[in-house]
N, C-alpha and C positions, 0 to 999 in steps of 0.2 A: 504494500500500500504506500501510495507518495505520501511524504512527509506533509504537503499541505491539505492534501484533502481531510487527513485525520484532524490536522488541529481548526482545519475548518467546519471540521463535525462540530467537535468538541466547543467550539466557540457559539454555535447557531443551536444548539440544545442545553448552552448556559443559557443564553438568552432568555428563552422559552422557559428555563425551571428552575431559575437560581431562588435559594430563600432570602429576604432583603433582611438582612443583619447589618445593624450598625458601621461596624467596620466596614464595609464596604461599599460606604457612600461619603468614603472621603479619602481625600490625600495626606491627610497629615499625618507623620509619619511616626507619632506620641501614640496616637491611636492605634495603627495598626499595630505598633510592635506591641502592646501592652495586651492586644486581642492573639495577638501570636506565641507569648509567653504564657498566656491564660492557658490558649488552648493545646500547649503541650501535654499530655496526659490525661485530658478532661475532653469530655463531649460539649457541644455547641449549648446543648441543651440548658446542662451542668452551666459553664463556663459565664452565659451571658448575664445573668443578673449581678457575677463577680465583674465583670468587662461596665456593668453597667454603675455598679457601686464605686469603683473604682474612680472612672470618671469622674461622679458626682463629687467626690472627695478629693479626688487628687486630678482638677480639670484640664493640668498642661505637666509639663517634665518639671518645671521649676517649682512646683509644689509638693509633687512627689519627695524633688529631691533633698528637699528642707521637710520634710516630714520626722520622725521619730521612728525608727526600724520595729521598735514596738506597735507601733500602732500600725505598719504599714501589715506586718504578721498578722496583727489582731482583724484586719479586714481581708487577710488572704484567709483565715481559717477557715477549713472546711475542704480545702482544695488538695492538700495535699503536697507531697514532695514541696517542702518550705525552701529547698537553697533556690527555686524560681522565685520565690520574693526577693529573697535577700541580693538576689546577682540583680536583682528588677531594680530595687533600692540604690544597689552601688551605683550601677550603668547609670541611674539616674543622676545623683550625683556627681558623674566625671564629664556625663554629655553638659550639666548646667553650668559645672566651675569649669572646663578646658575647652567646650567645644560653645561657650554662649549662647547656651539653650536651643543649638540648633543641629539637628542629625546629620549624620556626612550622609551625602547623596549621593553616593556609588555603591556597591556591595563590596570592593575590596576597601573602601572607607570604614563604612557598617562592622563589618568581619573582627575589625580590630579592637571594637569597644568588648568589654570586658561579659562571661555569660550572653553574648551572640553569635552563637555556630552557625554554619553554613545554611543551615535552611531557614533561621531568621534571617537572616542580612539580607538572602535572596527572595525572602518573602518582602521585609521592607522596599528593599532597591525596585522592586516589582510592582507593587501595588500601591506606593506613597512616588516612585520617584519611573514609573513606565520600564525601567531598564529589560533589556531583554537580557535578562536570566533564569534558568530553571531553577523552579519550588518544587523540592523531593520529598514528599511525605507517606505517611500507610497508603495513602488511596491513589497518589499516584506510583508508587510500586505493583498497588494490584491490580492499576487499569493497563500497565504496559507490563506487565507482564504477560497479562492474559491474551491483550491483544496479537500484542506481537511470539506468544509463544517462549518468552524467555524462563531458562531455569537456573539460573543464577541464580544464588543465595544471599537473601539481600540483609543475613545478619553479620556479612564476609567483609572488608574494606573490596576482597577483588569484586564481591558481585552490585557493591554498593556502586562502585566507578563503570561498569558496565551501563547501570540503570542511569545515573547521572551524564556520563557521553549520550543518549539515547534520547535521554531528554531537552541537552541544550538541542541536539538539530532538529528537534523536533519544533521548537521555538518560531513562530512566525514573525516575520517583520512587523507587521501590521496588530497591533494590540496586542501585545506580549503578555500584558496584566491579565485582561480577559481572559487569554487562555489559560495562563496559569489559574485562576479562579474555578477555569471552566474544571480543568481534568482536576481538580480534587473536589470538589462537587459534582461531579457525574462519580467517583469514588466512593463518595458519602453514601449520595442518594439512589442510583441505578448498579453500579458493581460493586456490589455489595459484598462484606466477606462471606455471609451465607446467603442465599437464594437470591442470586443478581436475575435482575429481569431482562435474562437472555432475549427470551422470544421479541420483545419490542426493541431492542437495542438498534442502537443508529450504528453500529459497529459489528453487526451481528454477522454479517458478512464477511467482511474481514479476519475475525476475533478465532487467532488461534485454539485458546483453549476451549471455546465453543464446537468447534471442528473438529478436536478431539478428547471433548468431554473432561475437561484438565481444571475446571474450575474451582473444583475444591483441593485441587492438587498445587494450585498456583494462587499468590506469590510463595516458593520455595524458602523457607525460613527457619534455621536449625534451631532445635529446643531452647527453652530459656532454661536459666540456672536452676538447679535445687533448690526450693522453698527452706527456707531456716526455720526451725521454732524458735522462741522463746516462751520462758515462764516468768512473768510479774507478778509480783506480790508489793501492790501499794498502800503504802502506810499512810494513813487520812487522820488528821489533828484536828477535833473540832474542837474551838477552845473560845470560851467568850464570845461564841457568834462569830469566831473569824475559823479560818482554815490556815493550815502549814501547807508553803509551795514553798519551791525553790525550783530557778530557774536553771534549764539542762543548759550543760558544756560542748563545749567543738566536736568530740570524735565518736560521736553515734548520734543517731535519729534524733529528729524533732531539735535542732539545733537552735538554744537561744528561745524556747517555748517553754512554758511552766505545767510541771506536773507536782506531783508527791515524792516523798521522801521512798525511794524504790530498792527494792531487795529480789535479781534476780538469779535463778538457780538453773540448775537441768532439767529439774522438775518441778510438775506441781507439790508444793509442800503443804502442812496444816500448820495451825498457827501456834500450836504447841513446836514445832522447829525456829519459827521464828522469834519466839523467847527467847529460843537458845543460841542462835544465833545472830541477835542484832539489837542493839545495845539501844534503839529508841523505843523498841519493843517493849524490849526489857523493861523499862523508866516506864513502861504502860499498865504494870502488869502487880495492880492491886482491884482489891475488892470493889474498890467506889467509881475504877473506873469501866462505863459501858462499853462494849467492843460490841458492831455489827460486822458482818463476814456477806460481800454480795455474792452474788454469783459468778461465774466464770464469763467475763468478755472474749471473744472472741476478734482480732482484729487484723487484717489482710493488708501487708504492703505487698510492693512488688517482687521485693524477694526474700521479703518474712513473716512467719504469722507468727502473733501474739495471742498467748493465753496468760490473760491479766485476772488477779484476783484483788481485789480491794476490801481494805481493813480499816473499817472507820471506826476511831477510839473517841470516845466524850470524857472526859478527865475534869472532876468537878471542880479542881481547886483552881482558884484564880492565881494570876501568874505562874503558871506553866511553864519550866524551865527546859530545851528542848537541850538531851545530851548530845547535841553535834556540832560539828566545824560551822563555821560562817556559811552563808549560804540559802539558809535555811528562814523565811519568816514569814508571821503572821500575818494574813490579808482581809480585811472584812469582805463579807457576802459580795457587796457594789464591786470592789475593788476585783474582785475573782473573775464575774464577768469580765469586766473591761482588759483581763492579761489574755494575750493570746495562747492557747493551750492545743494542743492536739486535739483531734477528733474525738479519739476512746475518752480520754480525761471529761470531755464536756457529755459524753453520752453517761457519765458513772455521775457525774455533777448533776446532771438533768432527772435522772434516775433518783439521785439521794437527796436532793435538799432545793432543787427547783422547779 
């Protein structure tokens, strides 16, 4: 098939079926990168009321970037994988103090700010600034793949650069943007990873893996990693109307977000081991003080599952001395709300006490 009849498909059935989402009814290029870092990891669905809060609060880069890293977490919660805030936050900050609040307008300008890999800069340079560059994402992987038959593995650098050559010559002179728009939305919405709707396809002709039945065999993509467990066992202080948090450090999950005082093991334990083994336990561990035991959370990242158990102790004496290092402190009800925390923390929060 010629290179331009396909992206001229591709461009005449965007027309006809694109959903109108915000982002793409504008150039400015604050916008779309902020909808392009949203929607790494997250569906349109998910993503938009985040793309839409966001704006409201942070309405250009130089708001953003004078923000407080906490509060920018506190309105990404919910989304997941946090270092896309924080590289959002920094990038924000170097484009308003070095670059004068204005985005380089190339992709090998783009490329070099700080947390924008190749498929943002090429998403920006494409859709804020026309450049003719290829945008490589899941769906356009699985629209040329299928099309064209390829079985390159695009979790490889070699089959990743197979798919990326393929894609710039397929690039048209004439509306670059568009069509980059178009083939990941006919990916979305019509080649679908399960039941693409072969039979109406404007490609259907053409379409390798239709011709030999390769659909659910393509795009080629080697396993992902072993799932990790873990076991949590978190320690919950309710003490004069307030809670014990303390905020996580650099080298694990949830970086820089506030949970409990945590204790984890190989396994699930009862809470008779963690008397014995953990010294704020321990300081818990009289007659006067109420201890509830929830049930088992259950919680899915992408390459770990958490079995969390929470231990909420009510300790009647006023000023409550907590045996630990710095770190560690009190926060009233209000104040809990408004710290940004992981998902599971605010489903056990929402569960206990709101």
């Amino acid at each position: 098939m010629k290179h331009q009849i396909f992206s001229e498909k591709i461009i005449s059935w965007y027309r006809e079926n694109k959903r109108d989402l915000p982002w793409r009814n504008t150039r400015d290029p604050y916008k779309i990168w902020l909808s392009e870092v949203i929607l790494q990891q997250t569906r349109v669905n998910q993503g938009l009321p985040y793309f839409e809060r966001f704006i409201s609060k942070y309405p250009n880069v130089a708001a953003l970037a004078q923000a407080k890293e906490q509060d920018v977490l506190r309105t990404w919660q919910g989304l997941g994988y946090y270092s896309r805030a924080r590289n959002l936050h920094r990038c924000a900050k170097i484009i308003y103090s070095e670059y004068e609040q204005k985005f380089p307008d190339s992709y090998q300008g783009l490329i070099k700010l700080p947390g924008v890999g190749a498929y943002t800069a090429a998403a920006i340079a494409s859709f804020a600034f026309a450049e003719k560059v290829a945008v490589v994402d899941g769906n356009v992987y699985r629209v040329l793949s299928r099309v064209f038959g390829l079985h390159d593995d695009i979790a490889t650098g070699k089959g990743q650069k197979v798919f990326a050559r393929l894609a710039q010559e397929l690039m048209p002179e004439k509306d670059p943007d568009v069509y980059n728009q178009g083939i990941m939305e006919f990916g979305a919405l019509h080649c679908t990873p399960k039941n693409p709707d072969c039979a109406s396809c404007i490609l259907a002709v053409e379409c390798e893996a239709r011709r030999g039945e390769l659909q659910t065999r393509l795009p080629v993509k080697s396993k992902k990693l072993k799932v990790r467990s873990r076991y949590f066992s978190y320690i919950s202080v309710f003490s004069e109307n307030r809670l014990l948090l303390r905020q996580r450090g650099q080298k694990d999950i949830w970086q820089g977000l506030y949970d409990f005082h945590l204790v984890e093991t190989q396994h699930s334990v009862d809470l008779d081991h963690l008397y014995g083994m953990d010294p704020l336990v321990r300081s818990l561990r009289h007659p006067g003080v109420k201890v509830e035991v929830s049930h088992e959370y259950i919680h899915v990242l992408s390459h770990q599952k958490i079995f969390a158990t929470f231990y909420t102790f009510y300790p009647e004496q006023a000023g409550y001395e907590v045996p630990l290092n710095g770190g560690y402190d009190f926060h009233s009800m209000d104040q809990v709300l408004d710290l940004p925390k992981p998902v599971l923390i605010s489903r056990y929060l929402n569960d206990t006490f709101f």
